[in-house]
C-alpha positions in Angstrom: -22.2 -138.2 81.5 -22.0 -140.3 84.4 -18.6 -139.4 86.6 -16.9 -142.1 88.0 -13.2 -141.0 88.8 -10.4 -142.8 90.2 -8.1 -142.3 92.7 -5.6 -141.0 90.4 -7.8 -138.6 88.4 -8.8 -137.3 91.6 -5.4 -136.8 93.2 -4.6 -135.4 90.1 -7.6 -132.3 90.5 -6.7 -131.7 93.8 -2.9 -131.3 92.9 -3.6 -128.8 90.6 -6.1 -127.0 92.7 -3.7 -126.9 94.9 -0.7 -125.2 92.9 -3.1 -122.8 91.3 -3.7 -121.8 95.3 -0.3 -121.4 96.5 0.4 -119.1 93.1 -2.6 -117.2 94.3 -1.5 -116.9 97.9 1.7 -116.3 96.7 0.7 -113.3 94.6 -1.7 -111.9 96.8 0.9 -111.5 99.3 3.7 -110.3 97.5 1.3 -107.8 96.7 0.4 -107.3 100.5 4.1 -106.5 101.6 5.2 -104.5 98.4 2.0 -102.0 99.7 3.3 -102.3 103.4 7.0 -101.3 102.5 6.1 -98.5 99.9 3.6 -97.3 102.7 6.6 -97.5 105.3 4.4 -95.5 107.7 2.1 -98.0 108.6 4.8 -101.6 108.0 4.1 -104.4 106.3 2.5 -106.1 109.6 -0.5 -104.1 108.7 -1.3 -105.1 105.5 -0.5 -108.5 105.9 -3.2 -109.4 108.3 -5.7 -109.6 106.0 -4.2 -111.6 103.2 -3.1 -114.2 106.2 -6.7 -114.6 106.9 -7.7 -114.7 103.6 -4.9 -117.6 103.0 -6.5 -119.8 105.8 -9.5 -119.0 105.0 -9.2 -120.6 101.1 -7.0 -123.2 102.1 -9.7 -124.5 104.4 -11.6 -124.5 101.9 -9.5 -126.6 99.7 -9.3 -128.9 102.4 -12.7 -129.0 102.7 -13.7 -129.5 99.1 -11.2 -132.2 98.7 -13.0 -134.4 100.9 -16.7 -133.8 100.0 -16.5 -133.0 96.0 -13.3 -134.4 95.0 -14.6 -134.4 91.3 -15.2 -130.4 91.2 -13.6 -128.5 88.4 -10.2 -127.7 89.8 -10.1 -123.9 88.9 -13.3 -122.4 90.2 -11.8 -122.6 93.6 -8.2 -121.1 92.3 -10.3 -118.5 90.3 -12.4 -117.3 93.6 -9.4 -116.9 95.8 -7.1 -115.0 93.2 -9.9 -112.5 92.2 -11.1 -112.1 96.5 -7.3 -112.0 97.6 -6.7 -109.4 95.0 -10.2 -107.5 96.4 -8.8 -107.0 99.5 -5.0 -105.8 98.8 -7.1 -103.2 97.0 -9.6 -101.8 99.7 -6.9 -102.3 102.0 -4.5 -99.6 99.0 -7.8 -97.7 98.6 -10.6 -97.3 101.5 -8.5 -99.1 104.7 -11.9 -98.1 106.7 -13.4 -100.9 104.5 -11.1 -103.9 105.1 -12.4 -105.1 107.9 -16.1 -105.6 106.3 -14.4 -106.6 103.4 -12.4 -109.4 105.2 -15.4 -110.1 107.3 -17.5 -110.6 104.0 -14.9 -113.2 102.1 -15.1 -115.1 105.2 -19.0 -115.2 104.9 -18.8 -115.7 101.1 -16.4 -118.8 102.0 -18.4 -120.4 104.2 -21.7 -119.8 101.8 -20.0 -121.2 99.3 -18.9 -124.3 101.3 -22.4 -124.8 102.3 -23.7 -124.3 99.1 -21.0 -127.0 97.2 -21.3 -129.4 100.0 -24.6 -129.7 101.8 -27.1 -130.5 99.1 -27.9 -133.9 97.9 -29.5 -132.4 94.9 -31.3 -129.4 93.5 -35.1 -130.2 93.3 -35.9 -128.0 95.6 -34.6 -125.0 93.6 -36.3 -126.3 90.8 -40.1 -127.0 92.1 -40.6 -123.4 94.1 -39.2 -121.0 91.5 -42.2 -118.8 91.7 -41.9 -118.9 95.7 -38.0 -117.8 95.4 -39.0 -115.3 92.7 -41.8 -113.4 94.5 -39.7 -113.5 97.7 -37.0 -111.8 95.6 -39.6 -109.3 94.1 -41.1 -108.5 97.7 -37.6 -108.2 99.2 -36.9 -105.4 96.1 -40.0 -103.6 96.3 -39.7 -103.3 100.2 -36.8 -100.9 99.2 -38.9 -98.8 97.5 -40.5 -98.1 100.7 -37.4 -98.2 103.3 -34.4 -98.1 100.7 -30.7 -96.4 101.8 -27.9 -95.3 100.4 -25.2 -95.6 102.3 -23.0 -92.6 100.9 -26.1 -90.6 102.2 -26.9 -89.8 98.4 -27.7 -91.4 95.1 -30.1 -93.8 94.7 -31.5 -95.6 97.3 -31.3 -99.7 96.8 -29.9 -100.6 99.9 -32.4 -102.0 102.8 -31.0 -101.2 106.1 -30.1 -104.0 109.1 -29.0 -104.1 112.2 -25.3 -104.2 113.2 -25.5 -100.3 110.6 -25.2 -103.8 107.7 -26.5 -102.9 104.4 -28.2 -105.5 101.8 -28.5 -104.5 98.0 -31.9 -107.0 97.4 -30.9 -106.5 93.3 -28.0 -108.8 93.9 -30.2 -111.9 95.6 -32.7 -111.4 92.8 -30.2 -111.7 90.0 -29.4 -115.6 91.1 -33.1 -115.9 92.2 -33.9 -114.9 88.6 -31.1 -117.5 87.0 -32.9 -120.3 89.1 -36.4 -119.3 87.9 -35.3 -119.1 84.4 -33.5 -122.4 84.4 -36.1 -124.0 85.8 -38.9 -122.6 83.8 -36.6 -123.4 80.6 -35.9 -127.2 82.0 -39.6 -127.6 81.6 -41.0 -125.7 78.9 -37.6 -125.8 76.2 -39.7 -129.0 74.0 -43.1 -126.8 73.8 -41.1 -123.5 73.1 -38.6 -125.5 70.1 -42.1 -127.1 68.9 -43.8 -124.1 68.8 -40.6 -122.0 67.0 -41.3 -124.3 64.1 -44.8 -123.1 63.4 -43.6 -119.4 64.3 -42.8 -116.9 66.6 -46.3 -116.3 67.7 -47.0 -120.3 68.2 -44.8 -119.8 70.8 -46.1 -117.2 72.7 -48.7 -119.3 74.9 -45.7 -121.1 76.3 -43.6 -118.0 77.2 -46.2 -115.4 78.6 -46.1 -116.3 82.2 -42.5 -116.0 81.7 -42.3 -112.6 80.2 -44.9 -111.6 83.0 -42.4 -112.6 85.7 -39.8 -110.5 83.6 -41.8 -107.5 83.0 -42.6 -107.3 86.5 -38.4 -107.5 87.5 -37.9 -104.9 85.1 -40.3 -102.2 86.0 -39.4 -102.7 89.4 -35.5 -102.4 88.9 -36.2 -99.1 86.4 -38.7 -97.7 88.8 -35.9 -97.8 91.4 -33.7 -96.6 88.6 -30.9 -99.5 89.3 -30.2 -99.1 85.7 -27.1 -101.8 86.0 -29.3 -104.6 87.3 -31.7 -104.4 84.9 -29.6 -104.3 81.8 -27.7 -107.6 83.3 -31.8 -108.9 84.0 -32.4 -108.4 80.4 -28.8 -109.8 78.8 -29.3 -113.3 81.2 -33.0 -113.9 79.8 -32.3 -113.0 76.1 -29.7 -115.3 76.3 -31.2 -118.2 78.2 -34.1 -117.7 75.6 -31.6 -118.1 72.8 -30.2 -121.4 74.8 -34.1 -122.6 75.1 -35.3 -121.9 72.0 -32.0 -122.1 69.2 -34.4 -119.2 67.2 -32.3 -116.4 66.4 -34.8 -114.0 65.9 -35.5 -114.1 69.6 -31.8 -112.9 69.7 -32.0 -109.9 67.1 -35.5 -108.7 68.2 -34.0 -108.5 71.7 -31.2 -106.5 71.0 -33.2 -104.1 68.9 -35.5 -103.7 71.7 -32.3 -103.5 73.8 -31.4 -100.6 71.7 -34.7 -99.1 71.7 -35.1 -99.4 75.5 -31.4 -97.5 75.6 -32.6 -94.6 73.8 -36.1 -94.2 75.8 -33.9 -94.0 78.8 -31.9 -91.3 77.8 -34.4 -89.3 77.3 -36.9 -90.2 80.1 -34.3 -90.7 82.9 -31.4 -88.3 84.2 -28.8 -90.3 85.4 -28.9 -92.5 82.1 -28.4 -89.2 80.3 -25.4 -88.2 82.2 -23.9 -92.0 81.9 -24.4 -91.8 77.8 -23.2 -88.0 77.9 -19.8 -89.1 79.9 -19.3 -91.8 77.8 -19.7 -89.6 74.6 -17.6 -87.0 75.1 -16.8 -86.6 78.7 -14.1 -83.7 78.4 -16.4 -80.4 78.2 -17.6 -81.4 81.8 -14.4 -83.2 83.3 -14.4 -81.2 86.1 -17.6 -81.5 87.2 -20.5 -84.5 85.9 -18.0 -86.2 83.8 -15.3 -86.0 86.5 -15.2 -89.5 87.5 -14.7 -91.3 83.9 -12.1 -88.8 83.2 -9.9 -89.4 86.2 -10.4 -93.4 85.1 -8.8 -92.6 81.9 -6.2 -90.4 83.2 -5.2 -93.8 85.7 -5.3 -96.5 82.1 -3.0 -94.0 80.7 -0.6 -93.4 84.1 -0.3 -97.1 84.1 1.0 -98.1 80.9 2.0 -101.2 80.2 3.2 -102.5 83.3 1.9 -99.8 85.4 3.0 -97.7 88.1 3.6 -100.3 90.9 1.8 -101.4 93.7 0.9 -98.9 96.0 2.1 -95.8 93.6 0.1 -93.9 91.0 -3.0 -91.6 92.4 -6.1 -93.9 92.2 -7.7 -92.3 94.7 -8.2 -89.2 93.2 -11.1 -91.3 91.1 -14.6 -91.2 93.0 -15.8 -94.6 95.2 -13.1 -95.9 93.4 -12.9 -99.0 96.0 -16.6 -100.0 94.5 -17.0 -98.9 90.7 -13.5 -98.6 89.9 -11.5 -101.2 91.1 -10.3 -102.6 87.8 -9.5 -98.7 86.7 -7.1 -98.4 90.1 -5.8 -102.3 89.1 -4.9 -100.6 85.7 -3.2 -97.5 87.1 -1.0 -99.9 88.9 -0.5 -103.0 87.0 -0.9 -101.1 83.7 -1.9 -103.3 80.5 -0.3 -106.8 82.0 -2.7 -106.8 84.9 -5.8 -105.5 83.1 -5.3 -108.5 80.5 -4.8 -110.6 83.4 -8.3 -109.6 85.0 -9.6 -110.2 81.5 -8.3 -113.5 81.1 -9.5 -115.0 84.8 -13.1 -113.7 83.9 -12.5 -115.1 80.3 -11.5 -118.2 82.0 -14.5 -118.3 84.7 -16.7 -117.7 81.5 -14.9 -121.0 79.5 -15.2 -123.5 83.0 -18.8 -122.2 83.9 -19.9 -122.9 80.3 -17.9 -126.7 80.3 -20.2 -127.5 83.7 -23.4 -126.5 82.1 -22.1 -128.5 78.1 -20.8 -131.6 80.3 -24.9 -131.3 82.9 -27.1 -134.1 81.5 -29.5 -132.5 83.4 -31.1 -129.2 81.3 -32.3 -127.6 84.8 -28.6 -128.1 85.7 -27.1 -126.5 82.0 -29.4 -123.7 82.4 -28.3 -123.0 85.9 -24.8 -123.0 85.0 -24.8 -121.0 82.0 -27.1 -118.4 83.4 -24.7 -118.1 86.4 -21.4 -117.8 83.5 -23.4 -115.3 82.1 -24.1 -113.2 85.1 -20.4 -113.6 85.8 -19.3 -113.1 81.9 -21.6 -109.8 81.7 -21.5 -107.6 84.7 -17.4 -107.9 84.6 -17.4 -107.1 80.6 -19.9 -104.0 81.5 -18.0 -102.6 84.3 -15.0 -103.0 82.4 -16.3 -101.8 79.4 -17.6 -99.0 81.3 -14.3 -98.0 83.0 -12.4 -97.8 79.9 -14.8 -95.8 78.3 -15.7 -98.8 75.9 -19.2 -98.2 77.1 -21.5 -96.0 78.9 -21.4 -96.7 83.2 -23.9 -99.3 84.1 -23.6 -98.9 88.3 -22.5 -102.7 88.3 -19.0 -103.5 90.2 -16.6 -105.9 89.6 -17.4 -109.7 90.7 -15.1 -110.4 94.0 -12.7 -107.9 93.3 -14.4 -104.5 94.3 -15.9 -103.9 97.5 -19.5 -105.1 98.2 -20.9 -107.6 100.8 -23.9 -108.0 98.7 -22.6 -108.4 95.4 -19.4 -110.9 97.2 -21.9 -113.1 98.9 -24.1 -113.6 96.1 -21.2 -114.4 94.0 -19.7 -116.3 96.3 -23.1 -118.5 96.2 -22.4 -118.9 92.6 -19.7 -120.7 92.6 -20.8 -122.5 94.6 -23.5 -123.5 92.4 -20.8 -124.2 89.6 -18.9 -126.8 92.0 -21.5 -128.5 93.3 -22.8 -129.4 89.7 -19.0 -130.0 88.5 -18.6 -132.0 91.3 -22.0 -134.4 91.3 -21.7 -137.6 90.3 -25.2 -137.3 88.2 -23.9 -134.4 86.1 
């Protein structure tokens, strides 16, 4: 499809970017002085700050955007500052020591993903050096194997330590290095591997074995470092991209088998899976001790109800990091039902616009890079989610831009602005 808007089409985008924008700002904060004037203490001057820089911040952007990519898909933006703005009423309701990174890492995540929709004149150069990306990725994650943190001081160590006391989580980087390396590697090979899916599975195999090496090789190092989450999203993206590539639905059963089979090796070979499926199984003989953190997440979905307990009330805090794993648990205490659909329905609508981009991309390097990215978006927020309300076992993943993170919001953040630079390119 080649894009040639008019002026009126345009105006039209940016119009509704622009109301979608206010209602955000507008949301986020009401939100902002209903905390400052239930948490008289510390007045609503405090906990607007943020929020006002968050506003200028977005709108910036907007103004940006409207002059470089006027044709960019008018919600991506909208979606990005409702779900951030939201973030960081949160940390600022639920670890205040945290909203200064936090505010100083939406700022970064805006600028990357200004950068990232604007500067480019194309993509080649994604394409061509997906091995070079991919191995730098791989180093970058095996170099925490070696000199890996934790911040909290316990748990697992995936963290590599930089100056300024900054931590970087190299999982996060090698999740969109991985989308680009599949994307690319499909863009080339999706003729041989379709031709060779009609002679069998096996025909196939020639086409796709430096691809499953690659994989393997992302897999044993994300399980070795037991990053259980990562890996499970590794595995979700490239059985899905294979299914894209390929159209054999075999691909698609034998992976979720092996999926399955994977899932109950783990619980027996690793500890902290066992304690994730034992939580999520029955969670109440050990709610005060292993289990203690999934139970006070239920006890916060059923406080809030329907329409919840009101900004700034209920007793999140009584749920474990619950500014990182459990943000959408501590949204549900105090928007109840309403606000939890509402989350659901902006990561249902991220999934629907992400998944437009890569249908409308003439280019299959550019459809495989946008529906690997929706994907990545689509699954970590239906596994966290899943895992909160007990839907599923805890995967260690957090909520995209909403839960505190600079890894996870900058990487993101890089994402979209993936998506709006291909919505946005005339050769799309």
């Amino acid at each position: 499809m080649y894009v040639s808007m008019n002026e009126d089409l345009v105006e039209a985008y940016n119009r509704r970017e622009l109301t979608l924008l206010l209602l955000a700002m507008a949301f986020v904060v009401v939100n902002a002085i209903t905390l400052g004037l239930v948490n008289s203490g510390a007045g609503v001057a405090r906990h607007l700050w943020g929020p006002l820089v968050w506003a200028v911040l977005i709108f910036g952007a907007h103004g940006l955007l409207r002059r470089a990519r006027p044709g960019r898909d008018p919600l991506l933006l909208p979606i990005f500052a409702l779900l951030t703005g939201w973030g960081i009423v949160l940390i600022d309701r639920l670890a205040v020591n945290f909203l200064m990174r936090q505010v100083v890492w939406v700022g970064l995540g805006t600028a990357v993903l200004l950068a990232v929709a604007i500067l480019p004149r194309n993509l080649n150069w994604l394409r061509q050096y997906r091995y070079t990306w991919l191995i730098g990725g791989l180093l970058l994650l095996a170099a925490t194997l070696l000199f890996g943190a934790n911040p909290t001081g316990y748990g697992a160590a995936l963290w590599l330590p930089l100056p300024g006391a900054i931590f970087f989580q190299p999982s996060e980087l090698l999740k969109l290095l991985l989308v680009i390396f599949l994307a690319s590697y499909f863009d080339e090979r999706e003729s041989l591997l379709r031709l060779g899916n009609g002679r069998g599975l096996f025909a196939a195999l020639p086409y796709l074995s430096p691809l499953l090496l690659m994989w393997g090789f992302c897999m044993a190092l994300l399980v070795w470092q037991q990053d259980l989450g990562a890996a499970t999203l590794f595995f979700i993206l490239f059985l899905a991209l294979l299914y894209l590539a390929t159209g054999d639905k075999r691909y698609l059963v034998g992976g979720l088998l092996l999926l399955l089979l994977a899932a109950v090796l783990a619980y027996f070979l690793f500890a902290v899976v066992a304690l994730r499926v034992d939580a999520w199984w029955n969670p109440w003989p050990e709610a005060d001790n292993r289990a203690f953190q999934i139970v006070q997440s239920l006890y916060a979905l059923a406080a809030g109800g329907i329409i919840g307990q009101g900004v700034g009330q209920g007793f999140p805090g009584y749920i474990p990091v619950v500014h990182s794993d459990f943000a959408f648990a501590a949204i549900a205490e105090e928007w109840g039902l309403v606000g939890s659909v509402g989350v659901t329905a902006v990561f249902a609508l991220l999934a629907y616009r992400g998944m437009r981009i890569a249908l409308l991309a003439k280019r299959p390097f550019h459809t495989y890079l946008a529906a690997g990215i929706t994907i990545l978006f689509s699954a970590q927020a239906l596994l966290i989610m899943g895992g909160v309300t007990k839907l599923l076992p805890l995967t260690g993943v957090t909520l995209p831009f909403v839960s505190y993170g600079g890894s996870s919001l900058l990487i993101s953040s890089v994402m979209i602005g993936l998506l709006l630079y291909l919505s946005g390119k005339d050769e799309i």
